[in-house]
C-alpha positions as CSV (number, residue, x, y, z in Angstrom):
1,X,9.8,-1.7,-29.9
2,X,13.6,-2.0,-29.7
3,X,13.6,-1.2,-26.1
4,X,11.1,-3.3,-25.0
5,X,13.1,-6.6,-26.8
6,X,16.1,-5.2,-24.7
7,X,13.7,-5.0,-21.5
8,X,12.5,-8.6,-22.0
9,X,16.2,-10.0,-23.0
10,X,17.1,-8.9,-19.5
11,X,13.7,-9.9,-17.6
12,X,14.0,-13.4,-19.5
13,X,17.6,-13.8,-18.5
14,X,16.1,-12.6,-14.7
15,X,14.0,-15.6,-15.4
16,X,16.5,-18.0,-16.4
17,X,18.8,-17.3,-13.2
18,X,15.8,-17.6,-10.5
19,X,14.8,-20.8,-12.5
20,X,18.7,-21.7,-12.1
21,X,18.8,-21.5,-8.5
22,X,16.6,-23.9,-6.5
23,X,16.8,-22.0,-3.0
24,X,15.2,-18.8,-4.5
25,X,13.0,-20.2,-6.8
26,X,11.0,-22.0,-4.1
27,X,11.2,-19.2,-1.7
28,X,7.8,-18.6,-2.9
29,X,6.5,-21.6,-2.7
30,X,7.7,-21.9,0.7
31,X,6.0,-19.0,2.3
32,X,2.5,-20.5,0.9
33,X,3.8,-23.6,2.2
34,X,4.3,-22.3,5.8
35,X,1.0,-19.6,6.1
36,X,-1.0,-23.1,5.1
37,X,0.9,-25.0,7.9
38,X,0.2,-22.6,10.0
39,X,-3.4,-21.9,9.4
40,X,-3.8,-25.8,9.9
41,X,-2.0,-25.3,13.2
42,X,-4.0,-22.5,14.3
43,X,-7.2,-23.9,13.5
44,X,-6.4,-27.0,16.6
45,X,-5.8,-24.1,19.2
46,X,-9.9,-23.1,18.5
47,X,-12.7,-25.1,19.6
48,X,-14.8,-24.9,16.8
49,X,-11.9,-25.0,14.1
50,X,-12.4,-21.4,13.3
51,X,-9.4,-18.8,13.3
52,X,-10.1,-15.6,15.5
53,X,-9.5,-12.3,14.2
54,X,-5.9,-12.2,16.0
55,X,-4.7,-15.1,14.9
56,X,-5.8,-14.4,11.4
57,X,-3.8,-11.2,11.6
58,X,-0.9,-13.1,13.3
59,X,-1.2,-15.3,10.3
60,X,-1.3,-12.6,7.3
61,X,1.2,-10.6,9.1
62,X,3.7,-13.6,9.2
63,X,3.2,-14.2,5.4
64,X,3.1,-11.2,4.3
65,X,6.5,-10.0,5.4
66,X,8.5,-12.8,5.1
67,X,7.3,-12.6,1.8
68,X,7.8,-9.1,0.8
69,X,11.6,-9.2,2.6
70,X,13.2,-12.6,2.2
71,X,11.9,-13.2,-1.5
72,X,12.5,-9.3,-2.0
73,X,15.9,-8.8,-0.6
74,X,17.3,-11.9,-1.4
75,X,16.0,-12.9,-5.1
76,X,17.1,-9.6,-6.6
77,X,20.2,-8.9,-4.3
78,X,21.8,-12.5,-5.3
79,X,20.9,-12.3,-8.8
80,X,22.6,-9.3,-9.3
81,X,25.9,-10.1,-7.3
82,X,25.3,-13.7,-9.0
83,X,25.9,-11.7,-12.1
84,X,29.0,-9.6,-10.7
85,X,30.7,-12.4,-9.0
86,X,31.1,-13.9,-13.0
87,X,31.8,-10.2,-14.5
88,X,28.3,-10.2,-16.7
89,X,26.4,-7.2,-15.1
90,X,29.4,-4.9,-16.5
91,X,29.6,-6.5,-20.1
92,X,25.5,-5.4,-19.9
93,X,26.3,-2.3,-18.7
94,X,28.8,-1.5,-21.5
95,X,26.4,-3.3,-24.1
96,X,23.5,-1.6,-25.7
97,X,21.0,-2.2,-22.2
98,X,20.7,1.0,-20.6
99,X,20.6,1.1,-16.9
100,X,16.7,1.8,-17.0
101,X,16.0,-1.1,-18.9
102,X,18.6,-3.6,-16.6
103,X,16.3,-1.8,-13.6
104,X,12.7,-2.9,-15.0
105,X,13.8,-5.9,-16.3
106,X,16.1,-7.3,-12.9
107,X,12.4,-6.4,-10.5
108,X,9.9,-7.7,-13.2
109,X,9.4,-10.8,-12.7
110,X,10.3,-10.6,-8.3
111,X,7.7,-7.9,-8.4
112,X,5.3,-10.3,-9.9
113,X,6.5,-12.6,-7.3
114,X,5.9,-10.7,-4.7
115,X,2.7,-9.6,-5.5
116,X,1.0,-13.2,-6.3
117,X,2.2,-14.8,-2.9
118,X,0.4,-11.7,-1.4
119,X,-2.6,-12.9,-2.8
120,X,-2.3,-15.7,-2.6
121,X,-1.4,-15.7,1.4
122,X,-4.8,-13.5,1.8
123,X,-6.3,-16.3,0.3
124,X,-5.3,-18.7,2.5
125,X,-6.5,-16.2,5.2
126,X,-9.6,-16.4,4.5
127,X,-10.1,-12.7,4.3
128,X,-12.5,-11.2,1.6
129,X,-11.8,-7.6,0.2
130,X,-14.3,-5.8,-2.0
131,X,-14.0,-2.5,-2.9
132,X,-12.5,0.3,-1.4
133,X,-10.5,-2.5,1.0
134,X,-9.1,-4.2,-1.8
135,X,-7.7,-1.0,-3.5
136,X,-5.6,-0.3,-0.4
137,X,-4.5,-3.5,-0.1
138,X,-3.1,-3.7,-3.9
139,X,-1.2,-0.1,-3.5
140,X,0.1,-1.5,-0.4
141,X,1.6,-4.1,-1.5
142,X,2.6,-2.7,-4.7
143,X,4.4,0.2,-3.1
144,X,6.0,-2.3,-0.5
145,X,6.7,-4.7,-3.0
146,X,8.2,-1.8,-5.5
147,X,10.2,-1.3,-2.6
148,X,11.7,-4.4,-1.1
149,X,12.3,-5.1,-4.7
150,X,14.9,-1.8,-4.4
151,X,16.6,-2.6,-1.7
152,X,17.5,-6.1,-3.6
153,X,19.4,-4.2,-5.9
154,X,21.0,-2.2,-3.3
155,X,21.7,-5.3,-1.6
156,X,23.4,-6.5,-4.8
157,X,25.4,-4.0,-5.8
158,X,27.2,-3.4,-2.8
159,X,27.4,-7.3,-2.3
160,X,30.7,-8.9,-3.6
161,X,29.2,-12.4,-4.6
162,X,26.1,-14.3,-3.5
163,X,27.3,-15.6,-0.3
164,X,27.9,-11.6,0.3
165,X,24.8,-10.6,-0.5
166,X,23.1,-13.0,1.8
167,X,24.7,-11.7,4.9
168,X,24.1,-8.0,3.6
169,X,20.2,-8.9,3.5
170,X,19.9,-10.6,6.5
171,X,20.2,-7.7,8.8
172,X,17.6,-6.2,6.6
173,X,15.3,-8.8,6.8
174,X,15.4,-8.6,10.2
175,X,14.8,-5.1,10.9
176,X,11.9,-4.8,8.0
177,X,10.4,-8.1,8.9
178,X,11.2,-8.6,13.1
179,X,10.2,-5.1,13.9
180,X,6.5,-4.7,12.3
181,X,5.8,-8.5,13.5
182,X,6.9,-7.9,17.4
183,X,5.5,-4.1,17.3
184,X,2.8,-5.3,19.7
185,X,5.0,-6.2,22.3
186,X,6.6,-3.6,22.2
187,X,5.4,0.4,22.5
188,X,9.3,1.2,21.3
189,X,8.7,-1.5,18.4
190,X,4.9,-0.6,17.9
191,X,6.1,3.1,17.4
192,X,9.4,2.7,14.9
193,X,7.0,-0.2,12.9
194,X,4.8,3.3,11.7
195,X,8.0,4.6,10.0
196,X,8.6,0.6,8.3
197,X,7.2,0.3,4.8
198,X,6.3,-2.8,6.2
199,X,5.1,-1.7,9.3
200,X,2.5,0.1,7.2
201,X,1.9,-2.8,5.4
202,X,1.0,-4.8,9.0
203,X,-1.0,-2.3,10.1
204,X,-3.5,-2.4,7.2
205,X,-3.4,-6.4,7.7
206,X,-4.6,-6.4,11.3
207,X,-7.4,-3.9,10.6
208,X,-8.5,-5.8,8.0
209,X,-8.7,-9.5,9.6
210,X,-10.7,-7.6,12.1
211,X,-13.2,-6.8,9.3
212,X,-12.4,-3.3,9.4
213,X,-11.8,-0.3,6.6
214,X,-8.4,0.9,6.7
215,X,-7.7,4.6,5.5
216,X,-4.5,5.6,4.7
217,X,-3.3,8.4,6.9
218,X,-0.9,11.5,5.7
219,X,2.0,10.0,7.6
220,X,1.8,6.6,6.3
221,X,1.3,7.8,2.8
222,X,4.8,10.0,3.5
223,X,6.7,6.6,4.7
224,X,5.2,4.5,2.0
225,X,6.6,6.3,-1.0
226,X,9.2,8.5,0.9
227,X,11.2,5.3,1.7
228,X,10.6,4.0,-1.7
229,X,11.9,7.1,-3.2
230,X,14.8,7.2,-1.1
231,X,15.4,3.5,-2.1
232,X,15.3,4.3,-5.6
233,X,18.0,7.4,-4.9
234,X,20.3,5.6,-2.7
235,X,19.8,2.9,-5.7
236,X,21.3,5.3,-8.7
237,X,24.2,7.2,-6.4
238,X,25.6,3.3,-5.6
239,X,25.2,2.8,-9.4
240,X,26.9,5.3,-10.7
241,X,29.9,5.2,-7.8
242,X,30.6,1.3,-8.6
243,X,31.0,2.8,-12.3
244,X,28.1,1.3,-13.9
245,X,26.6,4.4,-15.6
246,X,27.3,4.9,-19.3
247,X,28.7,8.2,-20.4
């Protein structure tokens, strides 16, 4: 019980510094913002008003990785430099908050973010999932979320301040996000998308707005989780080099 009031101190003070900081707290409401716009858009290219089954993938590709990057990469990654640029992310280290609990808490509330603008954005859509459908969607996106979320923290520990941690992410951004998004233009593109988390993540979406099943194959399973593991390991050896880990 004593670790989980530990957990929620640092989720709540998560909470307090995204409420703090107007750019990242309507990152959010910006990408609903823009996957509406651009559904209303869409809709005046059609005679009939209707979105095709390419423009609706267009549409819940766009969202969806703008989402699960920018809001990813840059909500955690400038909190925590936020929180190194005025020396508090040590004093927590050296307090009673162990670095698991810092983890959980610092991706809690991003994760739950990320995961509601994902819904929300299929929403907008207009694409219904029942069954087996749904249940790949929601490990998607829980695994890509998981793992943007990761790479945040990467972001912000090697980040000096937030201004820092903003240029670090961008290049990120616009491998994870560009990449899947112009993989059809591309066979070089198409091919290095299928070894993106989000690439992954695109490639369920367009099946999907073409009212098809997607299965998750061997290889994407292996990219899914291998890059979030290897997030999660590059994660701890920064951690412990920048002198964070308790003895």
């Amino acid at each position: 019980m004593k670790n989980m009031h530990k957990l929620a101190a640092v989720a709540q003070m998560k909470w307090l510094s995204i409420n703090g900081n107007m750019t990242i707290a309507m990152g959010p409401l910006m990408v609903v913002a823009m996957v509406w716009g651009f559904k209303i858009l869409y809709r005046g290219f059609t005679s009939d008003g209707a979105l095709t089954p390419f423009l609706i993938s267009v549409l819940l590709n766009l969202g969806l990785t703008m989402n699960i990057c920018s809001e990813g990469f840059i909500m955690v990654g400038t909190g925590i430099a936020e929180e190194k640029e005025k020396h508090t992310l040590r004093v927590l280290m050296t307090s009673s908050i162990t670095g698991l609990q810092y983890f959980v808490g610092s991706i809690l509330f991003p994760f739950l973010f990320l995961m509601a603008i994902n819904y929300a954005v299929l929403l907008i859509c207009g694409v219904p999932l029942t069954g087996a459908s749904l249940f790949t969607f929601t490990l998607i996106s829980i695994v890509a979320s998981l793992t943007s979320c990761v790479l945040g923290m990467i972001v912000g520990i090697c980040a000096k301040n937030q201004m820092n941690a903003n240029l670090i992410a961008y290049p990120l951004m616009m491998v994870f996000m560009m990449v899947p998004l112009l993989g059809n233009l591309s066979e070089g593109l198409h091919t290095l998308s299928g070894f993106l988390f989000t690439g992954i993540l695109t490639g369920m979406t367009e099946r999907l707005a073409y009212g098809e099943t997607y299965t998750l194959a061997p290889i994407d399973i292996a990219v899914l989780f291998g890059e979030l593991i290897i997030s999660v390991l590059v994660f701890l050896i920064l951690y412990k080099r920048n002198g964070f880990e308790k003895d």
